[in-house]
Each structure stands twice: as C-alpha cells, then as structure tokens.
N, C-alpha and C positions, 0 to 999 in steps of 0.2 A: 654408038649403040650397036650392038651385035643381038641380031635373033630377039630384036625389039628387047634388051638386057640392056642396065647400064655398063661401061666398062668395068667399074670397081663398084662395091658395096661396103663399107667400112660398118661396121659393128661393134656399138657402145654399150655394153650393158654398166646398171648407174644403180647405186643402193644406198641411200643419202647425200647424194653427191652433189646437191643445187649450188653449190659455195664456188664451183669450180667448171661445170658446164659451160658460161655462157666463152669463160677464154678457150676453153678446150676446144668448141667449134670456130671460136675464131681463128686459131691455128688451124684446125684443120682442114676448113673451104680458104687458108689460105693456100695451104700445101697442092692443094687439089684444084685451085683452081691457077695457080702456077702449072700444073703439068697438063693442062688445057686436054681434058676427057672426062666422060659424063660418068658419075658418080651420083649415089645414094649413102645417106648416111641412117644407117640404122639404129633407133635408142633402142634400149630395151630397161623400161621400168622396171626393178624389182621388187612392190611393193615396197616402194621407198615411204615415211613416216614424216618427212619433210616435205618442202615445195620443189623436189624435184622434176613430179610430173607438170608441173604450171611450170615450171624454168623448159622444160621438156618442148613443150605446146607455146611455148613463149619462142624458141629457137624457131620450132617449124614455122611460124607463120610469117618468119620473115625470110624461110629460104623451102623454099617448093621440094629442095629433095631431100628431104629429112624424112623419114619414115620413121612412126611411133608404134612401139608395142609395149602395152602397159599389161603386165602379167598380174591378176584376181589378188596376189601375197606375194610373200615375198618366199621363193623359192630356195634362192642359194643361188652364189654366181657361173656352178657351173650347169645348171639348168638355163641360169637367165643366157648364157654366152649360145645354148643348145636353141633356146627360141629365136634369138639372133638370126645365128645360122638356118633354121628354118623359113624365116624371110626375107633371107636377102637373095638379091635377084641379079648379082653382080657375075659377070665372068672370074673376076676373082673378088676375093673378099677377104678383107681383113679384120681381125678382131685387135683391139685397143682398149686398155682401161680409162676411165674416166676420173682418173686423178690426175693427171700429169706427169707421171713417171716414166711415164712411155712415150717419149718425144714423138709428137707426129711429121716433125723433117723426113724421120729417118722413111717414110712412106716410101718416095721415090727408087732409093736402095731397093725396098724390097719387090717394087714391080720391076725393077732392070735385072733380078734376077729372075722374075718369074718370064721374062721374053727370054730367056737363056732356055725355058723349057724346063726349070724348077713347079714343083706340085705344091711343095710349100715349103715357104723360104721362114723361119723362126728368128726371132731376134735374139742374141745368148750378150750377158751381161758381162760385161769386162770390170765394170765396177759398179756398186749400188750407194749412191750419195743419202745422205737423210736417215741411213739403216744403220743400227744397232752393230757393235761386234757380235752381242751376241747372234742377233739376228741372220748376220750374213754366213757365222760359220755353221749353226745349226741348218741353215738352207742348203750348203755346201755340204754337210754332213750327209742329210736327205738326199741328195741328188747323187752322193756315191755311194749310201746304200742301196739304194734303189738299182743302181749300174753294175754293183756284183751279187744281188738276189733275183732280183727282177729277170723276166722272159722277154719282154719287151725294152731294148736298147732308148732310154730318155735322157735325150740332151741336156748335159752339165750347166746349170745358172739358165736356163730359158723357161720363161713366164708362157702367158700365154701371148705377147705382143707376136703377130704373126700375120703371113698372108697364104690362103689357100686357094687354088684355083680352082674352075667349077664341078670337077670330077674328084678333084680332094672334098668339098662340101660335100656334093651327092653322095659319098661314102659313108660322110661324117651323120649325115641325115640317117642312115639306116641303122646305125647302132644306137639304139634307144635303152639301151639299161638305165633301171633306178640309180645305181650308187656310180655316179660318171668320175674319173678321174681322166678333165682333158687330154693334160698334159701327156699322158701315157697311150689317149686313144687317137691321139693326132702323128705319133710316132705307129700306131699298130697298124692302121692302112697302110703303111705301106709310103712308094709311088717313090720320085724322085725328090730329098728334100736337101735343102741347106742355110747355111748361117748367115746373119749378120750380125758383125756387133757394135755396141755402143755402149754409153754410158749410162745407166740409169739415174733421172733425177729425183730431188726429192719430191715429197708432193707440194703439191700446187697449192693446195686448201683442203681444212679439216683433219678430222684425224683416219687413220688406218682402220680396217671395219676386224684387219684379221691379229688379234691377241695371239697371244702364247697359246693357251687352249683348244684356238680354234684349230691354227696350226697343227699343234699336237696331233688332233684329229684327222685333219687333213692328211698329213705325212700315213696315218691308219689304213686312212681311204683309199691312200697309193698304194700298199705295201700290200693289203687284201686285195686289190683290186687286178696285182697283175703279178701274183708273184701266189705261190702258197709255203713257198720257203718258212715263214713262221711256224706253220703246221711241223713241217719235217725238225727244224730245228727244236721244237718242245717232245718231238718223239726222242731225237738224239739224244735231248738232255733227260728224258724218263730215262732211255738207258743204261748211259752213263751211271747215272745217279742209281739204279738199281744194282749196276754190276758192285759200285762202291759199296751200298752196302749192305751186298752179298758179302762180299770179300770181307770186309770187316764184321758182319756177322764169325765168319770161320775163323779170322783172327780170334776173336775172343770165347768162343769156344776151346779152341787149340791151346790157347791160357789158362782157360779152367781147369780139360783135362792133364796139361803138362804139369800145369803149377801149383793147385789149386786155388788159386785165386776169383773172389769174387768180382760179380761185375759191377766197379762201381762208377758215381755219375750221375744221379739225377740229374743233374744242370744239364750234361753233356746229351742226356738222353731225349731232354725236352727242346734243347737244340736241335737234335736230330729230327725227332717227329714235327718241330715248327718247320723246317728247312724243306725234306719233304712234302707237307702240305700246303707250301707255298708253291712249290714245283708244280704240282697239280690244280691247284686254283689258276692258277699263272697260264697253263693247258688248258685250261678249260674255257677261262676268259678269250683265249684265240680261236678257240672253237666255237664257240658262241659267236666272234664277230662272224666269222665265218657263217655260220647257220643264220644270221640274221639278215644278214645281206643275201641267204637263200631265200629267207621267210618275204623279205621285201619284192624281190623280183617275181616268184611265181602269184604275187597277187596283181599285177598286170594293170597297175594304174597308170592313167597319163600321166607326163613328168610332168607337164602344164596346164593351165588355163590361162587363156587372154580375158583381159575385161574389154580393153578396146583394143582396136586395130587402126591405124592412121596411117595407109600409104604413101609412099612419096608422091608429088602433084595430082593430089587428089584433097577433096577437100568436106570427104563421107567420112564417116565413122564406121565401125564396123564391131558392136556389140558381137560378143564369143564369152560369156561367162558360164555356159555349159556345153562349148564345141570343143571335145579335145584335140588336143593337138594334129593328131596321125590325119583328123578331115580336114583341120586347118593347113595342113601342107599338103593335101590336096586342092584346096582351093588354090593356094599360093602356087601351084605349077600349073593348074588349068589358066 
C-alpha cells in the first residue's frame, strides 16, 4: 500500500459478459497474486440485461478486493471504462476487457515497464486470433486513417488493454466530454508512454457486443472527435467540384457560340445535378455530426449515474441513483 492506495487497480468494465467472468478473475488474482502486491479489482456493470451483476457480487464475496460499480443503464463502454477509472484507487491502474482477448499474463510486462518510469504502457497487437479478415483490415484501415488526418498521434492495432499510472488517471479524470473516444484521449495527455505486444486471443465466451455498424460508428466518433479534417475535405471537394463545373459550363457555351450547337443531354444533365446534390447532402451530413456533438456537450449532463457502489473490503452498499458523477469523485478522493 502506498498513501493508504492499493499498488494496482485493475479495471473491468462488463456488458453481458456473465459467461466468462468467473475464468477471467480466476486468471487474473492469479496473475496478481503471483507478483505478491496489493491490488483492487474494479467491475464496472453496464447495465448489463443478463446475470452479470449477480456473477459480479457472486466474485466479490469470495475475494475482498473486488470493488463493484453498477452504473443506473447501460451507458456505452467508453463511459463505463470513464467510471472505472473514476474509482479506482490504484497507483497505477489497468484497464482490461472482460472477454478474454486480453490476456491477463501479459499484466506483469506492463508494470516492469511502468518501474522503468513509463505513464502508460498500451498493449499493440501483433496478431488478432478469432477475427475476421475482414475485421482486422478494416481496423487497420481506421488506425491509418486516423494517423495521416488526425491531430492526435494513436497507436497503430492498440485496444484499450493498457496501464496508466496515477497522474496518467488524474488527467484522465478531468476530461469529461460527452462523446469520449479513449483511445485518442489516452494518447492526448501526453506524459511518457510505450508498447507492449502480444497476441490477441479469441474470445473466451459469447459473442462480440461490437457489429459492423457499431463499428462504423465508432471509427465516426474517432475521426469527429480529434481531427476536423472531414470538414476541410468536403470544402476541398465543393471546390473542386465547382471549378469543374464552372469550366465546363464555358466549355459548352464556347460550342454553342463557335458551332452552333445545342446543348444536349438530359441524362447527362440529371447526372450532373444528382452528383452535385449528393456532394452537398454528403457536407452537410458532416456538418451535422459535427454540430451535434456541439448540441451534446454544451448541455452539461453527467456521463454517469451509479446505482450501487460496492468498495473493495467493505461490506456497505452505497446507493448514488441521483449523485452525479463529478460528487461521486469527490467522495472517492476524500
């Protein structure tokens, strides 16, 4: 213990995930309790629809340092990964997903680089077992568009499997925007960070919560969230696209006068004006995500609600169904 802190705080957010819980803590108080230092493990319910939370409270009551945070609904995982981080009380802290893709061996790697004086050490993928071609290259695709538009430099193939240390967290804690794209806000602090890599397995049990669509979305969430390159790119292509057909406007002018020829074409012409108007819809639609991700953030709602609160070696509950968050991380540091 340091400054009455455990050593490590490891950080599980779980969103149907009961099927695979009870191995995932088995590996991990094994890992942990091989490198003999006091640890906390942090659930974070997301308004899971299954027996996740009773597999949850079924864990803790057979190991004292499990801490439970059961969020009102279910939020999204990078809200749930954000209340995580909010209570954990570790010198450093790792976040881990709760399928089993994320080996928890690799634990120790990443605290022998954080004694080196690393802020936070990421884990980057050498190879993804259980995934799709498709899958892996469209994720590969994302992660190098994102590294030639993007303002913010984000590690090629790296998840969220990570360890930050306690002044990485406290950073992490003050950026409270609505529309979080971790992956990009754990790279923008800053501080000294670096790799480890590994293999990613497949999952353990159940299935993937994140489809094609959500994806889709996802990759949106990154591209608005630290880049406005989209914006400038649909000005570029208005225009482009105007000078074109300026210029061919004079073309066929220049035809008429010279040749007398008329202008013909309907097809050609209704091509024209669809191609156009898709150009603009197309603008517009970026402009909107944009404005809406304005409209979100100036109404100033908490990212979260707890319903319960269950700390490690403790054995209180702690109802929060209308404490937001910002008081609840002031309790959690008094």
């Amino acid at each position: 213990m340091v400054s009455g802190r455990p050593r490590i705080s490891i950080v599980i957010p779980a969103y149907n995930e009961s099927s695979g819980l009870h191995e995932l803590h088995r590996r991990l108080a094994s890992v942990i309790d091989g490198m003999s230092v006091s640890a906390e493990f942090v659930y974070v319910n997301d308004g899971s629809h299954d027996d996740t939370l009773q597999v949850m409270r079924a864990i803790r009551s057979r190991d004292p340092r499990v801490c439970l945070v059961d969020l009102s609904r279910n939020f999204g995982k990078e809200i749930a990964m954000t209340a995580g981080l909010d209570h954990a009380r570790g010198e450093a802290v790792i976040l881990i997903d709760a399928d089993l893709q994320d080996p928890p061996e690799l634990i120790p790697k990443l605290c022998l680089r954080w004694s080196e004086g690393y802020d936070v050490v990421y884990a980057t993928r050498v190879d993804r077992n259980g995934e799709s071609w498709l899958k892996k290259h469209t994720a590969s695709l994302f992660y190098r568009a994102m590294e030639r538009v993007g303002t913010t430099a984000i590690p090629r193939d790296t998840g969220d499997y990570r360890l930050l240390s306690r002044r990485a967290v406290d950073a992490m804690t003050q950026l409270r925007e609505r529309h979080r794209f971790m992956k990009g806000l754990f790279s923008w602090i800053g501080y000294r960070q670096t790799s480890v890599h590994y293999v990613r397995d497949a999952r353990f049990a159940g299935e993937s919560k994140w489809n094609y669509w959500r994806l889709w979305n996802f990759a949106i969430e990154g591209f608005t969230s630290f880049t406005a390159a989209p914006l400038k790119i649909s000005t570029y292509i208005g225009i482009g696209t105007a000078i074109v057909a300026f210029t061919y406007g004079l073309i066929i002018i220049s035809r008429t006068l010279l040749y007398g020829r008329e202008v013909p074409g309907y097809a050609s012409l209704i091509v024209v004006i669809l191609f156009i108007g898709g150009i603009q819809l197309v603008a517009l639609g970026l402009l909107g995500e944009y404005v809406s991700r304005t409209f979100n953030e100036v109404k100033q709602r908490p990212l979260y609600f707890v319903q319960h609160y269950l700390p490690a070696d403790s054995s209180e509950s702690v109802d929060e169904l209308q404490r937001p968050q910002e008081q609840h991380l002031k309790r959690v540091g008094d």
